[in-house]
C-alpha positions as CSV (number, residue, x, y, z in Angstrom):
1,X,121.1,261.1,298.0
2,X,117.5,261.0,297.4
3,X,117.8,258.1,295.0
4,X,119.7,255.7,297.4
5,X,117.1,256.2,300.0
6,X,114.5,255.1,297.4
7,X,112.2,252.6,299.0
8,X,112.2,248.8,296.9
9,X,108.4,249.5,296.7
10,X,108.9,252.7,294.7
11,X,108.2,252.0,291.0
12,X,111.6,253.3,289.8
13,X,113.4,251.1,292.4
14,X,112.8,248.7,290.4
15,X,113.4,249.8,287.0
16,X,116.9,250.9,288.3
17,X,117.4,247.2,289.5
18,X,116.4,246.0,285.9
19,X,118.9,248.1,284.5
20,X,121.7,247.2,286.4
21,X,120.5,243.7,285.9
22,X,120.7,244.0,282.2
23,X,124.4,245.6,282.7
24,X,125.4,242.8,284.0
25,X,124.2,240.4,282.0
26,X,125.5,241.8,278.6
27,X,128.6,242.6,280.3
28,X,129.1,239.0,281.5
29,X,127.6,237.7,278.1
30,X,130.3,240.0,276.3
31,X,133.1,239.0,277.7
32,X,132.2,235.0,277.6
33,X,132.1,235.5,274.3
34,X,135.1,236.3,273.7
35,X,136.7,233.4,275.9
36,X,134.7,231.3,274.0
37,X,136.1,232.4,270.7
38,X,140.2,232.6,272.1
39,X,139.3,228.9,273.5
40,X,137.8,227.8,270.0
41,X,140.6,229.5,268.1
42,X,143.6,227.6,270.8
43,X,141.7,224.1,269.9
44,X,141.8,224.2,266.3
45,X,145.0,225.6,266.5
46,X,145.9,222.2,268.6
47,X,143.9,220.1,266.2
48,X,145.9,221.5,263.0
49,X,148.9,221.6,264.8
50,X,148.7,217.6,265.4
51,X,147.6,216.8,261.8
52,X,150.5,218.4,260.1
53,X,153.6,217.2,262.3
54,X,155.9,215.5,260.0
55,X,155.7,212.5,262.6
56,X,152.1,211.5,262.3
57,X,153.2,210.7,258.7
58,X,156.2,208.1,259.9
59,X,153.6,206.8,262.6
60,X,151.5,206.0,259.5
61,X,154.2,204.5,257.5
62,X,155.4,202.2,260.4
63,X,151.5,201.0,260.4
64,X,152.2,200.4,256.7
65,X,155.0,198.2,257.0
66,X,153.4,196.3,260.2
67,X,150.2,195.3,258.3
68,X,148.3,197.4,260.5
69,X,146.8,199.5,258.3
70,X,144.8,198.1,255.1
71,X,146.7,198.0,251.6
72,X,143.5,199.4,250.2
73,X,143.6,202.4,252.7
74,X,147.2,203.0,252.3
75,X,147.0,203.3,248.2
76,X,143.9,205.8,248.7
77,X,146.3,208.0,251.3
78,X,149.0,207.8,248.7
79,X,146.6,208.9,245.3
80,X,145.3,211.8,247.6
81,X,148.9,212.9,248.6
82,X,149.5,212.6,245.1
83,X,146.9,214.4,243.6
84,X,147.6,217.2,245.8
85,X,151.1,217.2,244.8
86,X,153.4,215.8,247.8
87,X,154.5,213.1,245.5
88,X,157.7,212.2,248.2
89,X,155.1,211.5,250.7
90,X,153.0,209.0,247.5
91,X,156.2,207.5,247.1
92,X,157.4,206.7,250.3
93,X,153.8,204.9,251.0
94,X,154.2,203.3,247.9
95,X,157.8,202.0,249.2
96,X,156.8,201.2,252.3
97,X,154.0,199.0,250.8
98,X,156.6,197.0,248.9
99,X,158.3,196.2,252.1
100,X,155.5,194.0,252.9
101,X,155.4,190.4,250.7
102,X,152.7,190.8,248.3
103,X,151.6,188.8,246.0
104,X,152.8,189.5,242.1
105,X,149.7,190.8,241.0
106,X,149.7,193.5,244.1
107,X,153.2,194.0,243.4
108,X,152.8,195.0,239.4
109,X,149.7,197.1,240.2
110,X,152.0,198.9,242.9
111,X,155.6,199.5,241.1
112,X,152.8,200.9,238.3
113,X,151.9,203.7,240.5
114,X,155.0,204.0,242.0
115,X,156.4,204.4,238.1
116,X,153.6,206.9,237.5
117,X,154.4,208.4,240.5
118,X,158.0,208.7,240.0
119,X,157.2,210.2,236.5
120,X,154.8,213.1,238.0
121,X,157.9,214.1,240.2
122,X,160.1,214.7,237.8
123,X,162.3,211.4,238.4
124,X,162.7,210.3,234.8
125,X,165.6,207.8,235.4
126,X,163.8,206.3,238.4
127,X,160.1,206.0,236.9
128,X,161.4,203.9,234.0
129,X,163.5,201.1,236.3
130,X,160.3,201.3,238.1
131,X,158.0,200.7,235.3
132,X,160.5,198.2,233.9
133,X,160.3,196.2,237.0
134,X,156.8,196.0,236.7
135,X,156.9,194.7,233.5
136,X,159.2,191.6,234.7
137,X,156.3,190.5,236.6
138,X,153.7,191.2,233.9
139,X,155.0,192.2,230.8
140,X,151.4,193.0,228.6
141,X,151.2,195.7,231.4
142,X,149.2,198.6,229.1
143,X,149.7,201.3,231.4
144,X,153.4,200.7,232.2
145,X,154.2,200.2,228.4
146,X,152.2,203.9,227.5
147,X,153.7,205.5,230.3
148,X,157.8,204.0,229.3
149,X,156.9,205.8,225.5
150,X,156.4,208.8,227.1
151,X,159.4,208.4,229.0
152,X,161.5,207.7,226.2
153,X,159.6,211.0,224.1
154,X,160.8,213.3,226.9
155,X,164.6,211.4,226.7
156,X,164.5,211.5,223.0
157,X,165.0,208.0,222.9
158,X,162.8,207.3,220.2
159,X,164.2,203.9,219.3
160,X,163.2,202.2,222.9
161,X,160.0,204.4,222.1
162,X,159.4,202.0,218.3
163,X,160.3,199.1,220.7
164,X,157.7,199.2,223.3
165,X,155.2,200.1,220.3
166,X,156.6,196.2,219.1
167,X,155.0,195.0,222.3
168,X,152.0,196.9,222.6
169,X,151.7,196.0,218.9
170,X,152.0,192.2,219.5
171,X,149.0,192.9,222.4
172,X,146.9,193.6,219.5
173,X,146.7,197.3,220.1
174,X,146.5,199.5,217.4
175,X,149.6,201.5,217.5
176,X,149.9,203.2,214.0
177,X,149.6,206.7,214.7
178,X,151.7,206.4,217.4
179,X,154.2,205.0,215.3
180,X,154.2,207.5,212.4
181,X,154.4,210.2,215.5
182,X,157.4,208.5,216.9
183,X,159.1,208.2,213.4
184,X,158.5,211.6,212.7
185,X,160.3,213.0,216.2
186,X,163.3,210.8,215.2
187,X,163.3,212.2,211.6
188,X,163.2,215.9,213.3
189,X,165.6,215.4,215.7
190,X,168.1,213.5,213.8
191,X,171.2,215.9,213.5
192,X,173.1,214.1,211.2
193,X,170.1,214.1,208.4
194,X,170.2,217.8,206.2
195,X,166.9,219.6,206.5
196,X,165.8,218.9,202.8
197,X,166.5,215.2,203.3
198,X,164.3,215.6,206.5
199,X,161.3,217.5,205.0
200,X,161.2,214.8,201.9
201,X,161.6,211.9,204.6
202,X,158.6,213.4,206.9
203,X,157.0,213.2,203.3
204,X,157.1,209.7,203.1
205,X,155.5,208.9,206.2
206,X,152.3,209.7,204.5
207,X,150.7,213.3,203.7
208,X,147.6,212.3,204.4
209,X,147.9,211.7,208.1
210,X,147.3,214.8,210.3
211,X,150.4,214.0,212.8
212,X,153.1,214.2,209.5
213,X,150.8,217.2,208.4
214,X,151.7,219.5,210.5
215,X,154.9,218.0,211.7
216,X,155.8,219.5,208.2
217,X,154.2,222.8,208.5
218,X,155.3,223.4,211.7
219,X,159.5,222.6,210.1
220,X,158.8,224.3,207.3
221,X,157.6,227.7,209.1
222,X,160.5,227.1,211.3
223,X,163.3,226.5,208.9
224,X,162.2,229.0,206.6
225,X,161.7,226.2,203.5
226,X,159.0,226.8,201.4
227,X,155.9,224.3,200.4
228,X,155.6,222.8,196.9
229,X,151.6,222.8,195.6
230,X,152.3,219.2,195.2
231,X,152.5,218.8,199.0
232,X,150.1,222.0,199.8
233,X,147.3,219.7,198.2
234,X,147.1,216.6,200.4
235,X,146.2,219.2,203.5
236,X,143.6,219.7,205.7
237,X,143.9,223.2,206.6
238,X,140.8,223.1,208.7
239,X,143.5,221.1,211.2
240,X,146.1,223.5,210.7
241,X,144.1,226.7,211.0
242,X,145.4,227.3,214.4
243,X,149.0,227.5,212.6
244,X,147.5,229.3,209.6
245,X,146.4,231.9,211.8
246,X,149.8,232.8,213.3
247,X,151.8,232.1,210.1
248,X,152.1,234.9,207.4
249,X,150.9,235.2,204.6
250,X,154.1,235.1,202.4
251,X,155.1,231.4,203.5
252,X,152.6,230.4,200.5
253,X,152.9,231.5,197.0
254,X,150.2,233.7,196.9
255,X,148.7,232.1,193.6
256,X,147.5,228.9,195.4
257,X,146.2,231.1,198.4
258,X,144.3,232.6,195.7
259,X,143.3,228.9,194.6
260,X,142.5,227.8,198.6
261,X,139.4,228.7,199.1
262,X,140.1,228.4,203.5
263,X,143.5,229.7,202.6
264,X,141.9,232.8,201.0
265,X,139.1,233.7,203.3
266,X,141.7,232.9,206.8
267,X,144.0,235.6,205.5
268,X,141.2,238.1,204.5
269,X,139.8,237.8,207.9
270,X,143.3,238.9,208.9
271,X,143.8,241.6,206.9
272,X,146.7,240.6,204.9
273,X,144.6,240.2,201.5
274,X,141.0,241.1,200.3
275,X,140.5,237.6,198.4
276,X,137.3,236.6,200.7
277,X,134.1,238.4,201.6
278,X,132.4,235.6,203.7
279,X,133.2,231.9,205.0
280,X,131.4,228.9,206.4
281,X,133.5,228.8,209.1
282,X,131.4,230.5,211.5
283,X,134.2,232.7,213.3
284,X,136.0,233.7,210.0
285,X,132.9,235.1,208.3
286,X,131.6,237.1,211.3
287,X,135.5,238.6,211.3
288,X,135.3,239.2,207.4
289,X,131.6,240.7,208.0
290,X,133.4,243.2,210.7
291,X,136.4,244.0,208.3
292,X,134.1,245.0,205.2
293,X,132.9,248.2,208.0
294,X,136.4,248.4,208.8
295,X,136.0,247.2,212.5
296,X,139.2,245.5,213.6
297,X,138.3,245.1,217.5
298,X,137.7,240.7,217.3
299,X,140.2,238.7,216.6
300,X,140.7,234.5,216.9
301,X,141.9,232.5,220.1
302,X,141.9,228.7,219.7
303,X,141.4,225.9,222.6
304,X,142.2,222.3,222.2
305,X,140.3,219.3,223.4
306,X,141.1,215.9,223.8
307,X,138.4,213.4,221.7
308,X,139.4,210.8,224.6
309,X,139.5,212.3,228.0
310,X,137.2,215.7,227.2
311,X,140.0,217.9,228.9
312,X,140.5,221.0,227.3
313,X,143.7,223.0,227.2
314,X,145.0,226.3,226.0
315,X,148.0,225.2,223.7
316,X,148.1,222.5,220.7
317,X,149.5,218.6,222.1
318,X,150.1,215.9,219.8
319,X,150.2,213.9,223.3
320,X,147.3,214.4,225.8
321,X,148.9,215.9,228.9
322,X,146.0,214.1,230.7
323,X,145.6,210.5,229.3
324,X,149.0,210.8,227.3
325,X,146.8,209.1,223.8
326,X,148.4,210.5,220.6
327,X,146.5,212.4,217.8
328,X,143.3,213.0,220.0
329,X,143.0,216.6,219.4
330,X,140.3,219.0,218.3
331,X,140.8,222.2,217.4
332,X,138.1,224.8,218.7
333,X,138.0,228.3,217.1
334,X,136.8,231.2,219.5
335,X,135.9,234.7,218.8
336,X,137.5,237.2,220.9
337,X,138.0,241.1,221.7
338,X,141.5,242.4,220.7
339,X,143.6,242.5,223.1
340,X,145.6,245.1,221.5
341,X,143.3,247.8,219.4
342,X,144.6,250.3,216.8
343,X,144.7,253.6,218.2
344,X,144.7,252.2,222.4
345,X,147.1,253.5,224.6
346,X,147.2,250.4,226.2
């Protein structure tokens, strides 16, 4: 009772006033707070909620097809949908573009990314009436022509593949190794040709070119034939060591690995044969340094980069999944741990 009949002169009068005070005001500044962050969280909410209705989409379209919104605009909305993989919603703009009368020019550059489009997706069949279509209105159209080739890889068509290499040909555009890649699928896949007649057909594309190179290796591993010296000898096994590395060591007589100086030091560095002690290749002497102390823990991964684009992937193309050029590939050699160690429970 004392302390409510404190006078407001007394000294602790006031203290007890400037706690209270402070009560209040963290009190009140708490629970603002958290209004402030329910309102904040409902808005966005709102905001996200009105950006991903399926109807602002058609709202956009319909300003497509009015003119309303800018051709330049619409294509940039359409490459972004695309890159982000909603290729229906790329293709619909691109549609709904072609509504509008364009001029030829307009209308090639646009049924070219609609083609590309198309292809992205998945829709083979529709991609090449597409691309076609754009070649009515222009027919030295590079990209359309490259982009029907690969069509016709996937279909196995490799005949309408040789034919649009005619035209991009009679462009002036170098199409040789493309060619020799193209004859060599159609060799492979042909089911009516024995595999002997195949192997000495790949042959006479030319041994020296890297494509028929290991388009041979790669049958012979798999159809368990076996490689004459006469063939073994127009190699490059520095563009096949990715192959070498995951082949065995009895798909070669083992007199000419003796002979092969990379031959002899790739399957020392694996273990299968003690013909090598050290190599210029970098990764394969530090892994025949290792096996002299008997340490097995490194082993070889490879990479492959594309000369034309720089992208780098984890498995060999003979086609560039990015800028879909033929015969653009490096191999690059890296030194890794084992995955799998002798002796590991793993």
């Amino acid at each position: 009772m004392d302390l409510l009949s404190l006078d407001y002169r007394d000294p602790i009068y006031g203290v007890i006033v400037l706690i209270v005070l402070v009560m209040i005001i963290s009190f009140s500044t708490y629970w603002w707070g958290i209004f402030k962050s329910k309102e904040e969280e409902t808005n966005i909410k709102k905001f996200v909620k009105k950006f991903d209705q399926y109807d602002s989409f058609n709202d956009y379209k319909t300003l497509i097809v009015k003119k309303d919104l800018p051709t330049e605009s619409a294509i940039l909305m359409a490459l972004t949908f695309e890159k982000s993989g909603e290729y229906e919603k790329a293709i619909e703009i691109y549609l709904a573009l072609l509504k509008n009368m364009l001029g030829p020019q307009k209308r090639k550059d646009l049924l070219t990314l609609l083609g590309k489009t198309y292809y992205k997706a998945g829709f083979l069949k529709k991609s090449e009436d597409t691309l076609l279509t754009s070649l009515k209105l222009y027919p030295k159209n590079e990209e359309a022509l490259t982009y029907l080739s690969v069509i016709y890889e996937i279909l196995r068509e490799y005949d309408k593949a040789l034919e649009v290499l005619d035209t991009l040909e009679a462009m002036g555009i170098n199409v040789g190794e493309k060619r020799i890649y193209f004859q060599a699928l159609k060799i492979i896949h042909d089911k009516k040709m024995p595999d002997e007649q195949k192997l000495q057909t790949l042959k006479s594309l030319g041994l020296d070119k890297r494509i028929v190179q290991r388009k041979i290796f790669e049958f012979v591993k798999s159809h368990q034939l076996s490689f004459d010296e006469e063939m073994l000898q127009h190699f490059n096994f520095k563009n096949l060591i990715d192959l070498l590395w995951m082949s065995d060591y009895h798909i070669f007589d083992p007199k000419y690995v003796e002979k092969n100086r990379l031959l002899a030091e790739v399957f020392s560095a694996k273990g299968d044969v003690q013909l090598a002690k050290e190599s210029d290749v970098f990764e394969l002497n530090v892994l025949l340094k290792l096996r002299s102390i008997h340490e097995e823990s490194a082993d070889l991964s490879f990479s492959y980069l594309c000369d034309n684009c720089k992208h780098v992937f984890p498995i060999y193309f003979y086609r560039c999944p990015k800028c879909q050029q033929i015969d653009t590939t490096d191999i690059e050699t890296n030194l890794i741990k084992r995955n799998y160690e002798t002796g590991s429970f793993i």
